[in-house]
C-alpha positions in Angstrom: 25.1 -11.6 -0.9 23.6 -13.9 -3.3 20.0 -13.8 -4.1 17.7 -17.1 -2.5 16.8 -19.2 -5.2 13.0 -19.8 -5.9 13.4 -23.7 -4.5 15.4 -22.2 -1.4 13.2 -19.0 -0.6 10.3 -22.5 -0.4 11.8 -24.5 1.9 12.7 -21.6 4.0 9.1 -20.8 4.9 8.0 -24.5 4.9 10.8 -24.8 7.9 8.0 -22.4 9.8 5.0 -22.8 7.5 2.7 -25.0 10.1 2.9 -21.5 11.9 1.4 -19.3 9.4 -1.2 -22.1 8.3 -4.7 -20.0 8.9 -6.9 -21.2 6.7 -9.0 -22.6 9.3 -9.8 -18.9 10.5 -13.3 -17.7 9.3 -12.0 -14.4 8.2 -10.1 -16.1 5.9 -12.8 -17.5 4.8 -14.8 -17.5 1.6 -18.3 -15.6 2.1 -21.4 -17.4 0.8 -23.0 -13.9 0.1 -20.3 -13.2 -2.0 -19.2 -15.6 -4.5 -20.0 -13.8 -7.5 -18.8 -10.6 -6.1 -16.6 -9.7 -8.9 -19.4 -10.8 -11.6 -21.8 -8.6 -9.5 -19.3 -5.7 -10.3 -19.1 -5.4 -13.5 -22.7 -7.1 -14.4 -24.7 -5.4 -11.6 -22.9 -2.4 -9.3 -25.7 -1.6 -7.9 -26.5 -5.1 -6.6 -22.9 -5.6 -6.0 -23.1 -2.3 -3.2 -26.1 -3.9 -1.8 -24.6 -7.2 -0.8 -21.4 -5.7 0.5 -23.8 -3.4 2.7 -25.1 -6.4 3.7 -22.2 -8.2 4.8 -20.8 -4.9 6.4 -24.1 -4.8 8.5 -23.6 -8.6 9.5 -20.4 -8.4 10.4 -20.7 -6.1 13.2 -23.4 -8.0 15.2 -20.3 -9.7 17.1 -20.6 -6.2 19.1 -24.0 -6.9 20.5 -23.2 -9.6 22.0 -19.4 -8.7 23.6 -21.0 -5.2 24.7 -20.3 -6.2 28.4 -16.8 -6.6 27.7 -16.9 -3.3 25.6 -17.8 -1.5 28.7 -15.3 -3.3 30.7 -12.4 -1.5 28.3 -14.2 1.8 28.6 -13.9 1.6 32.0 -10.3 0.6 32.4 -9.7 3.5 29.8 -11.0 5.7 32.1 -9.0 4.2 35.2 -6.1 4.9 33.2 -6.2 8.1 32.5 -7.2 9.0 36.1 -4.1 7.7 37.4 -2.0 9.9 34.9 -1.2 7.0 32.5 -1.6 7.1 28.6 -3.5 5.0 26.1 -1.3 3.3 23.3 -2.9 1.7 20.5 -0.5 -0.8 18.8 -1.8 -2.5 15.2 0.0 -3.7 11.8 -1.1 -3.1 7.9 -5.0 -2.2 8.4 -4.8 -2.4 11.9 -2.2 -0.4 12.5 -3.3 2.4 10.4 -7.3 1.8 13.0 -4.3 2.5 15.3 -3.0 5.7 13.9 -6.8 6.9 13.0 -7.9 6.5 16.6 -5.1 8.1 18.0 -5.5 11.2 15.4 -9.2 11.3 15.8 -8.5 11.8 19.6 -6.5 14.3 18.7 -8.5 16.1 16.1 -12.1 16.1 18.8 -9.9 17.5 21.8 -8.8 20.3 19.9 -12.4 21.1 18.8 -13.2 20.4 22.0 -10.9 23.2 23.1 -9.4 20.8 25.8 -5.8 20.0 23.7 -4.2 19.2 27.0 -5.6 15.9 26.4 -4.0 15.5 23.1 -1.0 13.5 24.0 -3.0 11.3 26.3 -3.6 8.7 23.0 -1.1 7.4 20.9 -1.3 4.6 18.1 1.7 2.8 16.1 1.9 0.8 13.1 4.3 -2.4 12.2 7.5 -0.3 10.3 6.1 3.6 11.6 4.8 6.2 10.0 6.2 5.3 6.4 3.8 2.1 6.6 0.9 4.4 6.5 1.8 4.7 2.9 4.2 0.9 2.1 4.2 -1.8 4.3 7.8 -3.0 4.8 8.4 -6.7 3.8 8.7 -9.6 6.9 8.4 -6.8 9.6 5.1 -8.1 11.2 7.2 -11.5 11.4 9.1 -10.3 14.0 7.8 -9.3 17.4 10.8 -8.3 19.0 10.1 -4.9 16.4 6.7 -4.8 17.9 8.3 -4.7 21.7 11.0 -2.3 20.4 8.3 0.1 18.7 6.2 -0.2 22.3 9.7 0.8 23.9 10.3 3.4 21.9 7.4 5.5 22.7 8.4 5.5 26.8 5.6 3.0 27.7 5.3 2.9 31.3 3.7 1.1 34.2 0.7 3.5 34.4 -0.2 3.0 30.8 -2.9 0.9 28.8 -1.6 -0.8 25.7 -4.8 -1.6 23.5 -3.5 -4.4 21.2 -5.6 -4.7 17.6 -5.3 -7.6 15.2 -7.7 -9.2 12.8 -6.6 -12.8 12.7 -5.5 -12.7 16.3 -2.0 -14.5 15.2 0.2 -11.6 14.2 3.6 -12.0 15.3 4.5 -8.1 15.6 1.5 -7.3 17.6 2.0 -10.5 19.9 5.8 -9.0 20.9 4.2 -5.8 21.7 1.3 -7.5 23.8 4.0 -9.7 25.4 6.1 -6.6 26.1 3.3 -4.6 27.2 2.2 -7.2 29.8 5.8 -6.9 31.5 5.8 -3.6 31.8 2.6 -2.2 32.8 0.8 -2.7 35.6 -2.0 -2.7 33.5 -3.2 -5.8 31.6 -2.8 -5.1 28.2 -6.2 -5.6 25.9 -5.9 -8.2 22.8 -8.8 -7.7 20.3 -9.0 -9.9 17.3 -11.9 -11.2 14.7 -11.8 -15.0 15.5 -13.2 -17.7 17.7 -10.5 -18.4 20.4 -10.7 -22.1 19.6 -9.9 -21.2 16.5 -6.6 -19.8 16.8 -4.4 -23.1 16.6 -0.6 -21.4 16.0 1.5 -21.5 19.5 2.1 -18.0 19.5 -1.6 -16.9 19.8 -2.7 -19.5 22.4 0.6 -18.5 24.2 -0.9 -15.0 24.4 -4.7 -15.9 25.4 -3.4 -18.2 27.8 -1.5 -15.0 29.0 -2.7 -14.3 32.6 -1.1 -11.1 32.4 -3.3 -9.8 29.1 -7.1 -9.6 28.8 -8.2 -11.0 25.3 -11.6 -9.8 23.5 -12.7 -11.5 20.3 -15.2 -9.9 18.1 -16.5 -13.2 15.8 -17.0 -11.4 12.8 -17.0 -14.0 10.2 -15.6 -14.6 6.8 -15.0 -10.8 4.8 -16.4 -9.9 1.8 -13.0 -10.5 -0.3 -11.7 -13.7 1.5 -9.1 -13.2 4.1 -9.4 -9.5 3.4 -9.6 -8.1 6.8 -9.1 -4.4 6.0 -12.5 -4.2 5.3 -14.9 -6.0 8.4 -12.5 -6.5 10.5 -11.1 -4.0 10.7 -14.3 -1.8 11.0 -15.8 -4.1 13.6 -12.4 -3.2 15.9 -11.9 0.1 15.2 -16.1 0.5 16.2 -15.4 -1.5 19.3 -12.1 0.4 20.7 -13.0 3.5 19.6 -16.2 3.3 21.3 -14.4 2.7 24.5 -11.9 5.6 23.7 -14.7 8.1 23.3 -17.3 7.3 25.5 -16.5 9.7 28.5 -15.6 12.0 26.3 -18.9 12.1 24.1 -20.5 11.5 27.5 -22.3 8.2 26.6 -22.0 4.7 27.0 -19.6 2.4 24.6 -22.6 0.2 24.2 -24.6 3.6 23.2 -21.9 4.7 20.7 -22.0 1.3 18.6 -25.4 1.2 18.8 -25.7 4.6 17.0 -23.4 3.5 14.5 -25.0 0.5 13.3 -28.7 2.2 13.2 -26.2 5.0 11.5 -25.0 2.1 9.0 -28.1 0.5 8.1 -30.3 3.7 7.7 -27.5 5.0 5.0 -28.1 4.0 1.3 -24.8 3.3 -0.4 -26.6 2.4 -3.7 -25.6 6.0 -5.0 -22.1 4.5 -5.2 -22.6 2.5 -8.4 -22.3 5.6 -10.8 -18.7 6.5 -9.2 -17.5 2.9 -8.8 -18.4 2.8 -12.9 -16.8 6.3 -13.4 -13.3 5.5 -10.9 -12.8 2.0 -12.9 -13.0 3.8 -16.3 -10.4 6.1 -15.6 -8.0 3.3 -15.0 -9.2 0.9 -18.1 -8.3 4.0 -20.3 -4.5 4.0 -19.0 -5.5 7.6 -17.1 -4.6 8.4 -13.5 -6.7 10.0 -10.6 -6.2 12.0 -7.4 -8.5 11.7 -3.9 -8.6 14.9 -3.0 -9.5 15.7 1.1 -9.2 18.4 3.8 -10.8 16.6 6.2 -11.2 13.2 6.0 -7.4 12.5 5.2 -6.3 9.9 7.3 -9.3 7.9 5.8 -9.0 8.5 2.3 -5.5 7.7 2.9 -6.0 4.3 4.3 -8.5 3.3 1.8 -6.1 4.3 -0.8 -2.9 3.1 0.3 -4.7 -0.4 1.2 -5.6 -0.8 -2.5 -1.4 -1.9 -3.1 -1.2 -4.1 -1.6 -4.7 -6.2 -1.8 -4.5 -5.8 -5.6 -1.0 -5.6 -6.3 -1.4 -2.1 -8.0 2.0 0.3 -7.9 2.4 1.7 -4.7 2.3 5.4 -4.1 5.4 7.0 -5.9 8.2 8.3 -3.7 10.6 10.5 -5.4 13.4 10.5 -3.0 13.9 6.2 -2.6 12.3 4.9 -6.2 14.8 4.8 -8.9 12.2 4.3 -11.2 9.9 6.7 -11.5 5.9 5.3 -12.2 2.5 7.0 -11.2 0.3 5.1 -9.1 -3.3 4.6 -10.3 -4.2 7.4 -7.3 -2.9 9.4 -5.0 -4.2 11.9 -1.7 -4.2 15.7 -1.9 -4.7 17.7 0.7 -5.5 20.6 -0.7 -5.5 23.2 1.6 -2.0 22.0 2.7 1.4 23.9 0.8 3.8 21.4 1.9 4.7 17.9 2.8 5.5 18.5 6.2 1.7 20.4 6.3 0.2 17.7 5.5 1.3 14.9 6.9 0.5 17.1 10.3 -2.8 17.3 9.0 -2.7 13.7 8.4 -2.1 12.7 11.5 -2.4 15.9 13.6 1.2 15.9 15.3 4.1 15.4 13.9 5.5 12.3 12.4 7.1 9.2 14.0 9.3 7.0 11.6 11.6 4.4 12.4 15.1 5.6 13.1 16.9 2.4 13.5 20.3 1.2 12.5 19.4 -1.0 9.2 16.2 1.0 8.4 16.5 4.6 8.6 18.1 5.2 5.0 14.8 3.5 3.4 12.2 4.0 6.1 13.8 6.4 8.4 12.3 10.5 9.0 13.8 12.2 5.6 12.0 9.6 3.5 8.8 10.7 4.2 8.8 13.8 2.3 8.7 12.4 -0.4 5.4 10.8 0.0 4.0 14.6 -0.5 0.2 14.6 0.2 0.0 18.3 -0.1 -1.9 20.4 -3.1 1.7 19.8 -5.1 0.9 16.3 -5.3 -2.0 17.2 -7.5 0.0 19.7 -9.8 3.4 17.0 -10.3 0.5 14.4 -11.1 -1.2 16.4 -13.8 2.3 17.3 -15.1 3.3 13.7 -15.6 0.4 12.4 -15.9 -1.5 14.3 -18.3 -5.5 14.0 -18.3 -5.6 13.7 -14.7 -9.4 12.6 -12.7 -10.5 14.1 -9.3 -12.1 12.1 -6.8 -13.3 14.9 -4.1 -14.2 14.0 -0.5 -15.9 17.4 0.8 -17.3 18.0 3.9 -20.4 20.7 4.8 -21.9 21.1 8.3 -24.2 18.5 7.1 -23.3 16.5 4.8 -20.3 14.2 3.4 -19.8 14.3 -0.2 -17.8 12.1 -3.1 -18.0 13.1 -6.0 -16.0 11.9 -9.4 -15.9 13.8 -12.8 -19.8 14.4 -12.8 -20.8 10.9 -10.5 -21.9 12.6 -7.0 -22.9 10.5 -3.9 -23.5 12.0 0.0 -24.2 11.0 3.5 -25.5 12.9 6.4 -22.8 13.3 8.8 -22.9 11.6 12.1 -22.1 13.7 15.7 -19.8 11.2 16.3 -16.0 12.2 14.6 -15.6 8.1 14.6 -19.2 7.2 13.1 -18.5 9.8 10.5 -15.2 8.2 9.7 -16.4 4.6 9.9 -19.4 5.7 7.0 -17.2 7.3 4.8 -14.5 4.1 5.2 -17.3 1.8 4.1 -18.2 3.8 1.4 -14.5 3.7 -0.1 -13.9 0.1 0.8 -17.1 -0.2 -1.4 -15.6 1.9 -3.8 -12.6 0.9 -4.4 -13.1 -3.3 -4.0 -15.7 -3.2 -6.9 -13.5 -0.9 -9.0 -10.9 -3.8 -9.0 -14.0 -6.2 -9.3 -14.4 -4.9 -12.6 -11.0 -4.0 -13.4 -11.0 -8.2 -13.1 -8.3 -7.7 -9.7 -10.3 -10.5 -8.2 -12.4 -13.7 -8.9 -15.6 -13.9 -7.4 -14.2 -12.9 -3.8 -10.5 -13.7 -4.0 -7.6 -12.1 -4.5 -6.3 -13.0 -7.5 -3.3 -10.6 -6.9 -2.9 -10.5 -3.1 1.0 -10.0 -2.6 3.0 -12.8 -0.7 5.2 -10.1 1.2 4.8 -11.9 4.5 4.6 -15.4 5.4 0.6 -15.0 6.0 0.6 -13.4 2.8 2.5 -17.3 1.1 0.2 -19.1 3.0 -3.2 -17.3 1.8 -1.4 -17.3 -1.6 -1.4 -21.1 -1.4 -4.5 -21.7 -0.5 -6.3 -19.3 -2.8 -4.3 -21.5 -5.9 -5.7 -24.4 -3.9 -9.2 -22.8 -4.3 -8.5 -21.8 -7.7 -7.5 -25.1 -8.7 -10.7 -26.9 -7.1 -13.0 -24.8 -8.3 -11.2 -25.4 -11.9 -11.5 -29.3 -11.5 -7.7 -29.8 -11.6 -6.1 -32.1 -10.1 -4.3 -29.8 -6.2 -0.9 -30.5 -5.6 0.3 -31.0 -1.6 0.8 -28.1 0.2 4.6 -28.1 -0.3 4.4 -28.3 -4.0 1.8 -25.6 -4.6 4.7 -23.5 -2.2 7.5 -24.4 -4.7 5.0 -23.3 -7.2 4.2 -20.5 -5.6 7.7 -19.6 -5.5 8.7 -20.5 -8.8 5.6 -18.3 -10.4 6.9 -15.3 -8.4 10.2 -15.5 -10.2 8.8 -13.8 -12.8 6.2 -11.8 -11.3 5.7 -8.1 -12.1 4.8 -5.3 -9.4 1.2 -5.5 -11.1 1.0 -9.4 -11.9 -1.3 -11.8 -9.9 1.0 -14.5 -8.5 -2.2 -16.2 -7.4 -3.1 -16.6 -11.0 0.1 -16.9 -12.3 0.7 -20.3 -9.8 -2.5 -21.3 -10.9 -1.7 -21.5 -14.6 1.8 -22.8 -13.5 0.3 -26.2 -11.9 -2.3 -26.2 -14.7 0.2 -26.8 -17.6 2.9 -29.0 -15.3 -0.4 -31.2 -14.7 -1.2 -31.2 -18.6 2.1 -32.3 -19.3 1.9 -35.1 -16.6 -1.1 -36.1 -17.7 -1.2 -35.5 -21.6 -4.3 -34.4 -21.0 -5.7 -30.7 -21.3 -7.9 -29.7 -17.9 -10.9 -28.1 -17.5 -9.9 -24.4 -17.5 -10.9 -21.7 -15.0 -11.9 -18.2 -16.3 -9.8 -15.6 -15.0 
């Protein structure tokens, strides 16, 4: 089969590209608090950690004001499991891994609670199974006849609740399962998203608000602190709101009670203590070295934060032995260390065992005997500091008290909430913090966007565009149309590495075409 040529693979998404046009959604949207976000990084961490505590704080006031609704889904959580059905929680990328968290943090307070009969009464799924935990799988969130096959696949029935979670509100996979869901339940599925409804222009997502047959809840957040980067917010703000409904019976509080103890827990927490480790973490990587985030714990959210990191800042995803023929260390990697094998720990991952896709076309690269080789045991540690030589430790240790990171001498803690979700929430803030102003200073993004977000799905070309757009403005250039910053876009990614910012790369593309045009020389941007 031959390859699509750059010009082709363009016009092929500007066929559908007024459906993936969402620049008008505040989340994608540039924060005023956080222009300089990447200057703040490397000039002032500490004031860098303050602002993005700030936004963090803001962002979750859209739960004040939707806690009537909040209670409504705690109730109808409740309804369902009185009449014997189950709760499925259905996201993709960052939202699909809130699913899989919720579902494993369910799991992991039942069993403490020495009540595991209620284990199986949860379960969450991600866009692409288990493997995109660890590698999102190109286009798949296009589609959403994968997200009703996924739903079908785990025997959803009429007596079940499916708990549908999307930042934007417009993602194709998540609106097949939503659309599926409302066939076949008798329950109204739940739609949460980040966005103003009126916002929300594409067919497909006013199709399924308009849905009598679903019940919609949108938490406004507002723009993110890295534009458009909803696994930080966003997705904190939903998986606050959903798992306060999932827990609230069994804490035995209120949903509106549960946020509200998170966010005094939030703002009473100092995250300044971060700065030292965010210095220390982006070091490692500036002198070519390679690190490991150890956990017993806290895996599933050391794991996320982690795994996030490839695909934001186009860093080499983790390495899996068994499907890469060429062999590279990622800048990280998870160890659980009290785990001997791969099969240990992704149990302790996710505290069952794993679901991957077995479908024709996609078991040999996604399918159950690939995951294996994404081994998050203690070996992971030992191969890594025999190929990678001088290898850093970023612990994440846990006392009856306290949470504690800690990184070749730079220490930081935080008292540990009662609630297994609060506790979770606090430590993912503190390694969204972590790990965004390590690649603010490792120069991964400018001011607060992504230089080297990866177009892997059609949102992904779209952001892509505009952020060359932005680029371009903010530079004083003169900005193509839409259609030719695409076949720019395009044209760049031609000869884009795994680690290359196409954002930039487009950017410097349409800077010297409009030299030449011009015989002129424009104003440059600093990158």
């Amino acid at each position: 089969m031959t390859t699509p040529s750059a010009r082709e693979k363009a016009e092929s998404f500007l066929v559908h590209a007024s459906q993936f046009q969402l620049g008008e959604l505040p989340t994608e949207a540039r924060h005023p608090k956080t222009k300089d976000l990447s200057g703040l990084a490397i000039n002032d961490v500490t004031g860098a950690v303050g602002v993005f505590h700030e936004v963090e704080l803001e962002a979750l006031q859209c739960l004040e004001t939707e806690a009537a609704a909040i209670e409504e889904l705690a109730a109808e959580i409740r309804s369902t499991f009185a009449g014997g059905g189950r709760i499925i929680f259905c996201g993709c990328g960052a939202t699909g891994r809130l699913s899989l968290s919720l579902e494993t943090l369910w799991r992991e307070r039942v069993n403490e609670m020495k009540r595991p009969e209620l284990a199986d009464h949860v379960a969450g799924f991600i866009a692409g199974g288990d493997y995109a935990m660890v590698r999102s799988i190109e286009n798949f969130e296009d589609h959403p006849e994968y997200g009703a096959r996924q739903l079908r696949d785990l025997a959803f029935s009429a007596k079940d609740l499916l708990i549908s979670v999307t930042e934007g509100g417009e993602t194709p996979f998540v609106i097949g399962a939503t659309e599926e869901g409302a066939q076949i339940s008798t329950r109204k599925p739940w739609y949460l998203y980040c966005n103003p409804p009126g916002s929300l222009k594409v067919e497909r997502s006013r199709r399924v608000l308009a849905n009598p047959r679903v019940r919609s809840l949108s938490l406004k957040t507002g723009p993110m602190a890295i534009a458009g980067s909803t696994r930080l917010q966003a997705s904190t703000a939903l998986m606050l709101a959903a798992g306060a409904a999932l827990f609230a019976e069994l804490e035995a509080k209120s949903a509106t009670d549960l946020v509200r103890e998170y966010r005094a827990t939030l703002a009473a927490t100092d995250f300044t203590g971060l700065a030292p480790l965010v210095v220390s973490e982006s070091k490692i990587y500036a002198d070519g070295r390679h690190c490991v985030h150890r956990a017993r714990h806290h895996a599933i959210t050391v794991l996320t934060d982690t795994t996030e990191r490839s695909p934001t800042f186009s860093i080499l995803p983790f390495e899996n032995p068994l499907i890469d023929s060429v062999q590279h260390l990622a800048w990280t990697y998870l160890s659980i260390t009290d785990t001997a094998t791969a099969q240990q720990a992704w149990e302790r991952i996710l505290h069952r065992r794993p679901r991957a896709l077995d479908w024709h076309g996609f078991t040999e690269k996604y399918g159950p005997h690939v995951l294996p080789g994404f081994d998050f045991s203690r070996q992971s540690e030992l191969r890594r500091e025999q190929e990678g030589g001088d290898l850093a430790r970023f612990d994440i240790e846990r006392s009856m008290a306290q949470v504690t990171l800690s990184i070749e001498g730079s220490t930081w803690s935080f008292t540990r909430p009662a609630w297994i979700v609060a506790e979770h929430l606090v430590l993912k803030c503190a390694l969204n913090i972590t790990s965004t102003l390590v690649m603010g200073r490792l120069g991964r993004f400018k001011g607060n966007l992504m230089l080297y977000v990866k177009a892997s799905n059609n949102k992904l070309v779209d952001r892509a565009i505009r952020f060359t757009r932005q680029l371009l403005e903010d530079a004083r250039i003169p900005v193509p149309s839409y259609e030719e910053l695409c076949h720019a876009l395009f044209e760049a990614a031609e000869g884009v590495g795994p680690e290359d910012p196409v954002v930039l790369r487009t950017f410097e593309l349409v800077k010297e075409k409009s030299r030449c045009s011009t015989g002129k020389s424009p104003s440059t941007a600093s990158s």
